[in-house]
VOGU-3710 file (C-alpha; in Angstrom, 3 decimals, decimal comma):
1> xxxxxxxxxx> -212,921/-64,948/85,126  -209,514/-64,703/86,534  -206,573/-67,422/85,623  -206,722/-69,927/88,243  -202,777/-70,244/89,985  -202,136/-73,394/88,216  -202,714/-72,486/85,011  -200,788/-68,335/85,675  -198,036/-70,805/86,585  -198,165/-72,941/83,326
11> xxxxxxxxxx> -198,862/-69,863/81,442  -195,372/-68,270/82,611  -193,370/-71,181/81,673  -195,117/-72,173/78,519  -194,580/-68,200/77,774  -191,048/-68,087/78,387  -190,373/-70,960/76,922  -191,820/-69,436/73,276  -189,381/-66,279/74,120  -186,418/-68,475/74,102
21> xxxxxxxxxx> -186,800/-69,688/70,854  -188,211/-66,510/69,233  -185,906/-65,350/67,405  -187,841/-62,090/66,577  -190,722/-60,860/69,337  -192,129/-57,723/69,443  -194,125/-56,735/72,035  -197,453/-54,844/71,545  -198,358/-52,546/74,597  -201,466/-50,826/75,867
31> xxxxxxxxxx> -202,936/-48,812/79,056  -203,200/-51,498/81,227  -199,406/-51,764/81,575  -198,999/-47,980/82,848  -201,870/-48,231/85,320  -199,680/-49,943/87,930  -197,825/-46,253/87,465  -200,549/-44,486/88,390  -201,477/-43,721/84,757  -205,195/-44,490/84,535
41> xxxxxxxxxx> -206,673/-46,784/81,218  -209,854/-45,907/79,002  -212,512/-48,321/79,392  -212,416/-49,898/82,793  -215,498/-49,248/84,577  -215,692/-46,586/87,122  -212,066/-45,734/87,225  -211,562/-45,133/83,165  -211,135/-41,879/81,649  -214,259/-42,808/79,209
51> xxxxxxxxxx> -216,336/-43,572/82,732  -216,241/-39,831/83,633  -215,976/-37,923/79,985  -217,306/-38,517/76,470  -214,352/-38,747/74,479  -215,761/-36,788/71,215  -216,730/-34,005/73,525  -213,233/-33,681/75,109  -210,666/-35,158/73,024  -210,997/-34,652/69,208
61> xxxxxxxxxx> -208,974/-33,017/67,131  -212,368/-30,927/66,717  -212,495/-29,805/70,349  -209,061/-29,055/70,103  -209,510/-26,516/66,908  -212,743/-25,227/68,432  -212,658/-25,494/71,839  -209,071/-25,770/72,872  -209,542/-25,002/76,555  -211,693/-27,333/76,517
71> xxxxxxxxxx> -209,237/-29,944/76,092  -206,834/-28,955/78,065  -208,984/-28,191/80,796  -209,732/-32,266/80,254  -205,920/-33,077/79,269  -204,147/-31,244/82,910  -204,989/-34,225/85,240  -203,431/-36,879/82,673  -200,556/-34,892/81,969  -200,007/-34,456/85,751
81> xxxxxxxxxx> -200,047/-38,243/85,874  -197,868/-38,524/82,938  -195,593/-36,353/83,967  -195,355/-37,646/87,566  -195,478/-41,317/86,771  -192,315/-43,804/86,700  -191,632/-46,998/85,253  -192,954/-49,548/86,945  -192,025/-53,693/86,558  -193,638/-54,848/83,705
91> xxxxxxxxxx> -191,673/-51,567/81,718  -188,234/-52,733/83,411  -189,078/-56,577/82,830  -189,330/-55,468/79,116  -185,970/-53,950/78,956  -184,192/-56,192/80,890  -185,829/-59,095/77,592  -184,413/-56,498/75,183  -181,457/-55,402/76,284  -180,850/-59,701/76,264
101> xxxxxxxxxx> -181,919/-60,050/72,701  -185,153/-61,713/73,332  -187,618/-58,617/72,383  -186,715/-56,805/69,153  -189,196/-53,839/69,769  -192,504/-52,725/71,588  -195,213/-51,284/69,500  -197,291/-48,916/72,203  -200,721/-47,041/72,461  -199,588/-46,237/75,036
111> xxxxxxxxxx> -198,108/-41,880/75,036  -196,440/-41,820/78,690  -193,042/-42,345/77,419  -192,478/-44,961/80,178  -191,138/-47,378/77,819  -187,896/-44,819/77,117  -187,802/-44,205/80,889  -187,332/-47,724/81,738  -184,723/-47,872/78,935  -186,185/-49,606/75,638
121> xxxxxxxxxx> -184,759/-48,169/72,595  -187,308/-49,160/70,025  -190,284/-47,892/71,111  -192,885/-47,294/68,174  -195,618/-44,717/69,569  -198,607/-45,559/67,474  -201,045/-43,156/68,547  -198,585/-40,057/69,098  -196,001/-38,997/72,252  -196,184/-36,274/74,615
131> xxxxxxxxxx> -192,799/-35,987/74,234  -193,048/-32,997/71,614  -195,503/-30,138/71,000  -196,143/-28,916/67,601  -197,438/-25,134/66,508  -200,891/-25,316/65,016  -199,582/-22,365/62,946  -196,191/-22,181/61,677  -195,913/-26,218/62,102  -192,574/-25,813/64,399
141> xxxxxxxxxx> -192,299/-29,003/66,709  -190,753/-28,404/69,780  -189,602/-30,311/72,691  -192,622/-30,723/75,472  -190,617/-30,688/78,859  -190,263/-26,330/79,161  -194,080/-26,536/78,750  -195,008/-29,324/80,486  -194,290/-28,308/83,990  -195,770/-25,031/83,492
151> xxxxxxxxxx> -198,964/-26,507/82,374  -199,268/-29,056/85,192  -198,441/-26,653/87,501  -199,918/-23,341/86,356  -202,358/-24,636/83,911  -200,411/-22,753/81,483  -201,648/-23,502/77,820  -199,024/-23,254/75,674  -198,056/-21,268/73,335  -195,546/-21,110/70,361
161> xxxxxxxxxx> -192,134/-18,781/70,636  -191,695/-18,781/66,882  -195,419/-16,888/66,218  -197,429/-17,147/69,209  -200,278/-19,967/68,227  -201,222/-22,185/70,350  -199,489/-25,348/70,447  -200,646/-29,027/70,304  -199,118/-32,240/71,884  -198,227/-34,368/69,576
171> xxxxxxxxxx> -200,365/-37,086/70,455  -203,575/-38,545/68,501  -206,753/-37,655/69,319  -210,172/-38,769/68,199  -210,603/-37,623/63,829  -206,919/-37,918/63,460  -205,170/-40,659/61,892  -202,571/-42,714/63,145  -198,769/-41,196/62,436  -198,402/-43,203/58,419
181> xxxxxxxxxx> -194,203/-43,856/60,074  -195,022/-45,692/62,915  -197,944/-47,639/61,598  -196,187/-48,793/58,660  -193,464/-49,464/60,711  -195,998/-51,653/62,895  -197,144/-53,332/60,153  -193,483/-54,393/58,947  -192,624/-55,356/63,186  -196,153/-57,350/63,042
191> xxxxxxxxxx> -195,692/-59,047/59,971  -191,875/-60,396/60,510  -191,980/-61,444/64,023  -192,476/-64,674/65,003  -193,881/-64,390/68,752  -196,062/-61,129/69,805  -196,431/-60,675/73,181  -200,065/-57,969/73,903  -199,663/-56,554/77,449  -202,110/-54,701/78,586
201> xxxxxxxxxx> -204,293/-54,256/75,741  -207,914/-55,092/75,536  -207,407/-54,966/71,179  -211,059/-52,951/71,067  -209,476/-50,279/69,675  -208,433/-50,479/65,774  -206,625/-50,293/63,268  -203,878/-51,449/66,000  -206,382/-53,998/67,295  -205,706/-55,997/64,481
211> xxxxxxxxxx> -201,866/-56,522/64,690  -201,976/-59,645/66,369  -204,061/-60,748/63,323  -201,261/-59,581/60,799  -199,083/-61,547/62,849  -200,994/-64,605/63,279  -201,669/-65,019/59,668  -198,121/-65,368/59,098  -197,594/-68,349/61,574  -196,370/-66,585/64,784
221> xxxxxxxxxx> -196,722/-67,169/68,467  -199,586/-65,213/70,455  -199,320/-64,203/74,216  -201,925/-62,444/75,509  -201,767/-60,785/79,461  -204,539/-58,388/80,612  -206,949/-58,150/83,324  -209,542/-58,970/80,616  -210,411/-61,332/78,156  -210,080/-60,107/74,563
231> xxxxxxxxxx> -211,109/-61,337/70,709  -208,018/-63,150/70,426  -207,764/-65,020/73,336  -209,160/-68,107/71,545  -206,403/-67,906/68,920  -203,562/-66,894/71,592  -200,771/-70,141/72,510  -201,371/-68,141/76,202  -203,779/-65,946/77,477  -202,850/-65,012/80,992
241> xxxxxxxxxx> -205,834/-62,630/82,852  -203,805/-61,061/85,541  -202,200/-58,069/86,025  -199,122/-57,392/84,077  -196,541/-55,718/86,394  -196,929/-59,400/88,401  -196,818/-61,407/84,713  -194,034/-60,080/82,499  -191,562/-60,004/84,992  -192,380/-63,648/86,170
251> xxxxxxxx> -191,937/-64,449/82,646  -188,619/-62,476/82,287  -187,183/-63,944/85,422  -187,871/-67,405/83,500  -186,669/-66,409/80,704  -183,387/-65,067/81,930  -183,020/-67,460/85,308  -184,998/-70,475/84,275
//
């Protein structure tokens, strides 16, 4: 069930209200933030990637060794997306809190980069970036841009100039753990804040699921915005089910304007 108008209304002033007197937020971020870009999410039904593929068969580090075609046959519309997609106003509402003081940094599931487009500086990818490509041979990370466009366009896979293997985005894929810099760094951000905003996260998927715990247990604020419910909404000080690029910049505006 959707937030009725009164209570959206109460929800973006009791919510700005909590970022005023943070005095260390962090923001954790998930699809639903980057589908107002034109990035699709997961798990919504009928329009999620997980509606049309199983996710084992087409994005696993397994498929990848075994079947890499295979995955990038599955990977060319996303990265078309990626690649095409722009900020929209929940990203810019972000920035415009940090670049004030009021977030210290976003933790994202999110691998669209549209955080660093809209101009955040600390950004913690926590399941990977398409950002960079790494050689599944001689380990040399380069940067993904020269490829990318080739790929969308072409459906070029590509390959590495050092030796000639194929290379992989570095981004995390199903059998793969989570990059041990940013999650601990995730942790530490979790741990020492004392508000978390989740936008755009539905918090099934862990270990980043359970952030908001780590937070929680040591006495900070909860805000929770996404189209639907999740498990924390009972523990959150606001749980606003709407859509993001209309919430976070209504809270901003608050925030910054009163």
């Amino acid at each position: 069930m959707k937030s009725s108008p009164d209570s959206v209304r109460a929800g973006i002033e009791f919510s700005a209200e909590l970022f005023r007197k943070a005095k260390r937020a962090v923001v954790l971020s998930g699809a639903g933030i980057s589908t107002p870009s034109g990035i699709p999410d997961f798990r919504s039904e009928g329009s999620g990637l997980w509606s049309h593929d199983e996710p084992l068969e087409v994005a696993s580090l397994r498929t990848f060794r075994t079947h890499p075609e295979k995955f990038y046959e599955w990977f060319r519309p996303l990265a078309r997306q990626i690649f095409e997609a722009v900020p929209n106003a929940a990203h810019r509402a972000l920035t415009g809190l940090e670049n004030a003081g009021y977030i210290h940094s976003v933790l994202t599931q999110n691998i669209d980069m549209l955080h660093q487009k809209a101009g955040t500086t600390h950004v913690v990818e926590l399941h990977g970036t398409l950002r960079t490509l790494s050689c599944t041979h001689c380990f040399q990370q380069v940067d993904s841009m020269p490829y990318l466009r080739p790929f969308v366009e072409q459906g070029e896979i590509p390959h590495c100039l050092y030796c000639g293997a194929l290379l992989k985005p570095d981004v995390i894929l199903f059998g793969e753990q989570l990059p041990q810099r940013a999650w601990f760094e995730a942790q530490r951000e979790s741990r020492a804040c004392d508000l978390m905003l989740v936008a755009g996260s539905s918090l099934e998927v862990m270990p980043v699921a359970g952030l908001p715990m780590q937070a929680l247990d040591r006495g900070a604020h909860l805000v929770i915005i996404n189209n639907s419910p999740t498990y924390l909404n009972v523990r959150a000080d606001a749980a606003i089910q709407e859509n993001v690029s209309d919430i976070i910049p209504a809270i901003a505006e608050q925030v910054l304007y009163g």
